[in-house]
N, C-alpha and C positions, 0 to 999 in steps of 0.2 A: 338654708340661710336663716340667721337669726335674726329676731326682732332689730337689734342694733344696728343689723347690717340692712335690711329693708328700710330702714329711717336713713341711711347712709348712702345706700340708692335713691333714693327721693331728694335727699339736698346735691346730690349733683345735675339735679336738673337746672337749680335754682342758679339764680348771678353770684359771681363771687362778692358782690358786696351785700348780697340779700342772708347770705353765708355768714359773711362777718360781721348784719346784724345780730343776727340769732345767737353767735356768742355772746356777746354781750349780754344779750337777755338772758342768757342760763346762766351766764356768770353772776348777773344782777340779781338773779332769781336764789341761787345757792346764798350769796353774800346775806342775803336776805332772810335766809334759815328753810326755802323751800325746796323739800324732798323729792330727787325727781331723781328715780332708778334709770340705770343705764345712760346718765347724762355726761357721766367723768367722761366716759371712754367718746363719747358724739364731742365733747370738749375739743380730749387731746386732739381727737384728727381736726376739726376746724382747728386748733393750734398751728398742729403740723404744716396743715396745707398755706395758713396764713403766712408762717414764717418759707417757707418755700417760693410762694408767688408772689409773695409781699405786697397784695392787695386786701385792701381796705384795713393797712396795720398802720398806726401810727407811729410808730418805732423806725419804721423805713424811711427810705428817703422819695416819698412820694409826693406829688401837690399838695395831697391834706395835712400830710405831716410839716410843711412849710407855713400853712397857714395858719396853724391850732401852734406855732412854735412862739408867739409872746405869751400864754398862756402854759406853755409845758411846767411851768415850778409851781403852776396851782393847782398841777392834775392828782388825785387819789385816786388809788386802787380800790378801795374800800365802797360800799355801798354806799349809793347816792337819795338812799331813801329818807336819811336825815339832814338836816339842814344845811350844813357843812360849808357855811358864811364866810365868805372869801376864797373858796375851794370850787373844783367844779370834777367831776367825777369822769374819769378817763373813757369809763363807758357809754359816756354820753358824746363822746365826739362821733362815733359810726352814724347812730342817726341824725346826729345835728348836722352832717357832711350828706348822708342822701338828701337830708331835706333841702337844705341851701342849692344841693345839684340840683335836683329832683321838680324843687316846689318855689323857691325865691328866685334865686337869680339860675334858671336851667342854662340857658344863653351864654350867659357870660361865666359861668361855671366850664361849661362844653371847652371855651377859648382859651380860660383861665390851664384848666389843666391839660391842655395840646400843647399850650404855648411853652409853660411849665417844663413838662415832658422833654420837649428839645433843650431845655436851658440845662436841665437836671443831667441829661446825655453828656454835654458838651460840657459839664462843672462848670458852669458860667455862676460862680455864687453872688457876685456885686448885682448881674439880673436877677438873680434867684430871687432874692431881697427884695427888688424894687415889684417886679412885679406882683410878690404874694403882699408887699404893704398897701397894693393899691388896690388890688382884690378885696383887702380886709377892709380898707376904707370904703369899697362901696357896699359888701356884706354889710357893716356897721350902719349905713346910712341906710340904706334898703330896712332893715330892723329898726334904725329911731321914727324910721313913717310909719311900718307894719302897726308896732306895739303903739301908739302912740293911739289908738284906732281900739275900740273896744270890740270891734269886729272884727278887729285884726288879731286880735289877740287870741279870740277864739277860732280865727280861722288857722292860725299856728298850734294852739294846740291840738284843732280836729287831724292836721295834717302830720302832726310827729304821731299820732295814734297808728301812723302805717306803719310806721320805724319800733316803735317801741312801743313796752306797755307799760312803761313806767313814769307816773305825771309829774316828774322831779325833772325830768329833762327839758321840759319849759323853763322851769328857775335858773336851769343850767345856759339856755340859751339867751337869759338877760343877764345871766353875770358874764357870759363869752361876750355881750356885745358891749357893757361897759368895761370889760377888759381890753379889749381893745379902741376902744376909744378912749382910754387912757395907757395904751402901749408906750408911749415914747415916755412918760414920767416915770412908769411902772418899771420901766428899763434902766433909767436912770437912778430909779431910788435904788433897784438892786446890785448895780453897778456900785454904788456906795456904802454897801454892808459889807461886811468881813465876812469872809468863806466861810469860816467856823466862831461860833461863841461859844467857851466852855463854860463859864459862869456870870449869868445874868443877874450880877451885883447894881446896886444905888449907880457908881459913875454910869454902867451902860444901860441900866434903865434910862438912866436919863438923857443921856445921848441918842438914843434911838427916839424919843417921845420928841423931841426937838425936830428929827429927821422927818418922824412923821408928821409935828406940824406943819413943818413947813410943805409937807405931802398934800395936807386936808388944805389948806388955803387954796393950794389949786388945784386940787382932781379930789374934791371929798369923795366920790365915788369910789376911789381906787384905796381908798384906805384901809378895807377887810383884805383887800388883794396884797397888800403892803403889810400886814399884820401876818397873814399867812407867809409871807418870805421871809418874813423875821423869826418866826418859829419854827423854819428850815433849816434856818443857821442855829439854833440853839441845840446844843447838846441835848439837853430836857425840852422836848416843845411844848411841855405844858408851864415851863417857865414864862412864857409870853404873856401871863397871865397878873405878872409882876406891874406890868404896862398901867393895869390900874387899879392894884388895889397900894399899888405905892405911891399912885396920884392921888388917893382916896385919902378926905379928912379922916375918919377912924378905917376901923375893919367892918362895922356895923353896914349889912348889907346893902341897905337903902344908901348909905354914903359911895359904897363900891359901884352900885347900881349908877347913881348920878357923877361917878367918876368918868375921865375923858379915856376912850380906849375899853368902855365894859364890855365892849363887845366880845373882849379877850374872851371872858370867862365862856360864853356859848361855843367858842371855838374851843375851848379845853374841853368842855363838857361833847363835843362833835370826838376830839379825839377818844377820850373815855371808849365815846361809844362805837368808833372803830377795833377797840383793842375788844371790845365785849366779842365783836362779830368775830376777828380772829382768833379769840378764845373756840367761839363753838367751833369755828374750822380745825382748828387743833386739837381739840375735843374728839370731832366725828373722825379724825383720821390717824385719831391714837398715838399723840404727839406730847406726850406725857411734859416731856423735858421742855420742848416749846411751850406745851400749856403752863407749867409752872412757873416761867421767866414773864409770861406777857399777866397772869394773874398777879405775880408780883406788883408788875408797872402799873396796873389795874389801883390797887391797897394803895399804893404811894401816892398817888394820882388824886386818889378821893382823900385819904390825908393830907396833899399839899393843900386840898379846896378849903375844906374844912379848917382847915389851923390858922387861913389867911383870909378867913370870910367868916364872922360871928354871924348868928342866928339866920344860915342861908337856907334851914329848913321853912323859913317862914316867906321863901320867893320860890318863884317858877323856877331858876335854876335849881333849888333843893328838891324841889317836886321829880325835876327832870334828874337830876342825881340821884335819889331814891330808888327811881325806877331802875337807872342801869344798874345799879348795885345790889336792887333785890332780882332784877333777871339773872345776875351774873352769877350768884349765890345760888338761885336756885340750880344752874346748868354745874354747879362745881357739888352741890350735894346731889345732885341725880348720877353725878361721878363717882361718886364717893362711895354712892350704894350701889352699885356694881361690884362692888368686893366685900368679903366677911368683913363682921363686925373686929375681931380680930387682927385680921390683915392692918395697917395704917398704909392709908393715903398721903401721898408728898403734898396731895394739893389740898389735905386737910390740919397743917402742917401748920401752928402759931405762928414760925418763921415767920413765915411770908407778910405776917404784918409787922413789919420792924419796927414801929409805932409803937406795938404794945409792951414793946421789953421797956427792962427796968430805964436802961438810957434813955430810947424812945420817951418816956413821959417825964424823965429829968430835962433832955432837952424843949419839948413842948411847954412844961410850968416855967421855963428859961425866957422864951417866948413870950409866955403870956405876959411873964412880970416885966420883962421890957416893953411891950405893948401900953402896960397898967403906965409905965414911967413915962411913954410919948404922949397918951393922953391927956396927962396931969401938968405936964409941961403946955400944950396945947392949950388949953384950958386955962391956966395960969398967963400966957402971953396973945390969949383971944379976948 
């Protein structure tokens, strides 16, 4: 018997929802760049077995999956280790769910999903509804007393330390609770989007900023959540980012920064840095062709920032932009040299900054001189 298979005897000892913690954490753990031999294969079978028994999967049709379901358009695949303002990370729902069982409301969790259980048998979906709404309502409440409590606070974070080892999943558990306590707006603003936006032109920026005020008047809370639904519909989600440097007097970052909606830009700067992470993924598992399309999105990504935000290297976002670009740079020349000098790399390839071709910078001095003519006008009728 092999080492993998003696780890594989030991987790069947374990509960299946102690099970489909531990995914989660490997999976948080890989996303995160940490090296852990023999974990694909311990993966796949918790995979396997997940999709099988369809316990502790939120994809199924289980109680938890009812109740995390006003929040499913804000869940990410993607590592939860950065910020990700208005998001909440998929892999935080396993242990946010023991805990709620487990450590808030054990009680009423036990009732919540027996009751559940028969309604789910019987496809009762009108019950289905009502009862995971009022679950949620007292989840919510139960959490506006907890945190509210600076004791409380720490005693949710000592107790997710069973669940998980990663301290992002507190963050996660107060944007679930203002997520729901702004569910019924949050539903309705999305109800009011268009399925798809192909081009986040002037008319629909400014149709969406209207939408959204009239959002922030009464759930400011729910406004990151509402910013991330909007850059689901966008063909480009990093066009959401239009939100305010089109509301912004210049492009000069301090004015973008005191624009309504800057929140946009950290949320573009969150996406960046999910595409970095799928980079190493694709990377480590010799996905050439995937690697070159997501390094692509990567180049264009940090050019939309930069052509629509003057001197951003002198703010935290430039700081934090930096960084992913010089992480990202280093993981594509560590690629690079893996093969003779000789050889050429696709991913060391000009292409991929379409920026830099001759058009690229005809169209960029096009920009800027239309920029130079809004300002002068602005200036002239200020």
């Amino acid at each position: 018997m092999g080492p993998v298979d003696r780890i594989w005897e030991f987790l069947q000892r374990l509960s299946p929802l102690t099970r489909s913690c531990l995914l989660s954490e490997l999976e948080r753990l890989e996303l995160s760049g940490v090296d852990m031999p023999g974990s694909a294969d311990i993966q796949a079978r918790l995979r396997a077995e997940i999709r099988k028994d369809g316990v502790g999967g939120h994809r199924t049709a289980n109680p938890s999956r009812y109740f995390f379901m006003p929040v499913e358009q804000l869940l990410i695949d993607g590592s939860p280790e950065h910020a990700n303002e208005g998001r909440i990370a998929r892999g935080s729902l396993t242990p946010i769910w023991e805990w709620i069982s487990r450590d808030l409301l054990p009680t009423m969790a036990r009732d919540y999903n027996a009751q559940m259980r028969d309604l789910i048998a019987a496809d009762k979906q009108r019950e289905i509804r009502q009862v995971a709404s009022a679950f949620q309502t007292k989840v919510t409440k139960s959490l506006e007393g907890t945190l509210a409590r600076a004791d409380g606070i720490e005693q949710v974070r000592s107790k997710l330390k069973a669940y998980t080892a990663s301290p992002s999943v507190f963050d996660d558990v107060v944007k679930l609770m203002k997520a729901l306590r702004a569910r019924d707006e949050l539903a309705k603003f999305a109800d009011s989007l268009p399925d798809r936006i192909a081009e986040f032109d002037d008319p629909q920026v400014k149709k969406m900023a209207l939408l959204l005020d009239g959002l922030r008047k009464k759930e400011p809370e729910a406004v990151p959540f509402a910013l991330t639904l909007v850059a689901k519909r966008l063909k480009e989600p990093w066009q959401v980012m239009r939100l305010a440097t089109k509301a912004a007097r210049t492009k000069n970052v301090a004015d973008v920064v005191a624009a309504p909606y800057a929140m946009t830009i950290p949320m573009v700067l969150d996406q960046l840095e999910d595409k970095r992470l799928a980079l190493r993924m694709a990377l480590k598992n010799n996905r050439v062709v995937t690697a070159k399309e997501i390094l692509t999105s990567i180049y264009e990504i940090e050019y939309a920032i930069q052509v629509r935000i003057d001197r951003i290297e002198e703010s935290d976002w430039g700081a934090r932009l930096e960084a992913i670009m010089t992480s990202t740079d280093r993981m594509v020349q560590a690629e690079i040299k893996r093969f003779p000098d000789e050889v050429g790399h696709v991913l060391g390839s000009n292409r991929l900054r379409g920026h830099r071709s001759l058009s690229g910078r005809l169209t960029y001095l096009a920009w800027k001189g239309r920029d130079a003519i809004k300002t002068a006008l602005r200036s002239t009728t200020g």
